[in-house]
C-alpha positions as CSV (number, residue, x, y, z in Angstrom):
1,X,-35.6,15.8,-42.5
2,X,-34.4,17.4,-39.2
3,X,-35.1,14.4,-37.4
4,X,-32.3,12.3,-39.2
5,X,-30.2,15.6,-39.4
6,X,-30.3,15.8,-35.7
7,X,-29.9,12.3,-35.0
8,X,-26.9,12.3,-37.4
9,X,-25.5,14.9,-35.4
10,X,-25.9,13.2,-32.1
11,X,-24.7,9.5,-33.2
12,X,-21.9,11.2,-34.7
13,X,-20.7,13.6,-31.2
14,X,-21.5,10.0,-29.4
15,X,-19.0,8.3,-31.2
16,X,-16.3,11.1,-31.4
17,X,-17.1,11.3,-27.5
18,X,-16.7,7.3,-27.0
19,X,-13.7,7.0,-29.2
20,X,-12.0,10.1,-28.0
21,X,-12.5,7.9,-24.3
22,X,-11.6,4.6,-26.0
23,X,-8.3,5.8,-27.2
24,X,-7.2,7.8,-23.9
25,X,-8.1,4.4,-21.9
26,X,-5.9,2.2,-24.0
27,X,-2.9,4.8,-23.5
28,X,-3.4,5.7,-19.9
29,X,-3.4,0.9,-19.7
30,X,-0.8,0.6,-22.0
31,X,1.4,3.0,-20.4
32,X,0.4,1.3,-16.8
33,X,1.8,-1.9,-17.7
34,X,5.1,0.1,-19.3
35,X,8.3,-2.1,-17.7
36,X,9.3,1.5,-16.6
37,X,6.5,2.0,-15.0
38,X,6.0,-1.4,-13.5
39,X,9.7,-1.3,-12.2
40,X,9.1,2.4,-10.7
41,X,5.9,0.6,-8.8
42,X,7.7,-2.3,-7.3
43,X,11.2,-0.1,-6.6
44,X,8.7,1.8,-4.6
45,X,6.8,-0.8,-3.1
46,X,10.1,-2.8,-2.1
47,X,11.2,0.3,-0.5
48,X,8.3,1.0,1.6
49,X,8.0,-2.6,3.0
50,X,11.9,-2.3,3.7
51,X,10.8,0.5,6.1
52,X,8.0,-1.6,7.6
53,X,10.5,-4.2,8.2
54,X,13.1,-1.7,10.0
55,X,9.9,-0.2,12.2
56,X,8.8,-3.9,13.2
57,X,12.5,-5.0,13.8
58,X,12.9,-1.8,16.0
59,X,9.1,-2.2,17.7
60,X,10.6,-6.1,18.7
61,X,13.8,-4.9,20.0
62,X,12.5,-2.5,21.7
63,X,9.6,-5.3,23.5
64,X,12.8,-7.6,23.9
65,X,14.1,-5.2,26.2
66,X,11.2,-3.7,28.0
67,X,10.5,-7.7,29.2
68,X,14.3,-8.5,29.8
69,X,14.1,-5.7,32.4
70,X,10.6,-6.8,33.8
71,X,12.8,-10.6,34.3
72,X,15.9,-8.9,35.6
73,X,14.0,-7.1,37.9
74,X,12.5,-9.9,39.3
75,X,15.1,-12.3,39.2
76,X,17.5,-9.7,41.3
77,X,14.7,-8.4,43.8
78,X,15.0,-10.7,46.7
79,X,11.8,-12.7,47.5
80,X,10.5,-13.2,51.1
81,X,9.6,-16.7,51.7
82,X,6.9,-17.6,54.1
83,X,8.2,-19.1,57.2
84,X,6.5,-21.7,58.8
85,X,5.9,-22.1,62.3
């Protein structure tokens, strides 16, 4: 008799426990796939791949420069040419 009472008892707490889990899993993927929060995600992903583009833009422009001084260098330094005897 205690067997089944206790096995009653624990079939009963496993599936309170696993519904209780079920039902917070559907809410927590329901309210994932909300429109608000989907458009909150990709606002926020838009956003942070518009500063990646800025940082990039800026890193190039910056490389752009660094070489046109390198060619301006060279290009006004006057170069000795080997005389020939």
């Amino acid at each position: 008799m205690f067997r089944r009472l206790f096995w009653l008892v624990v079939g009963a707490g496993f599936g309170f426990g696993v519904s209780f889990w079920l039902m917070r899993f559907v809410k927590e993927t329901a309210q994932r796939y909300s429109p608000e929060r989907v458009s909150a995600d990709l606002a926020g992903a838009l956003k942070a791949f518009g500063g990646d583009l800025r940082a990039a833009a800026a890193e190039g422009r910056l490389a752009m420069r660094e070489r046109e001084e390198e060619l301006r260098s060279e290009v006004e330094t006057p170069r000795r040419v080997p005389s020939r005897l």
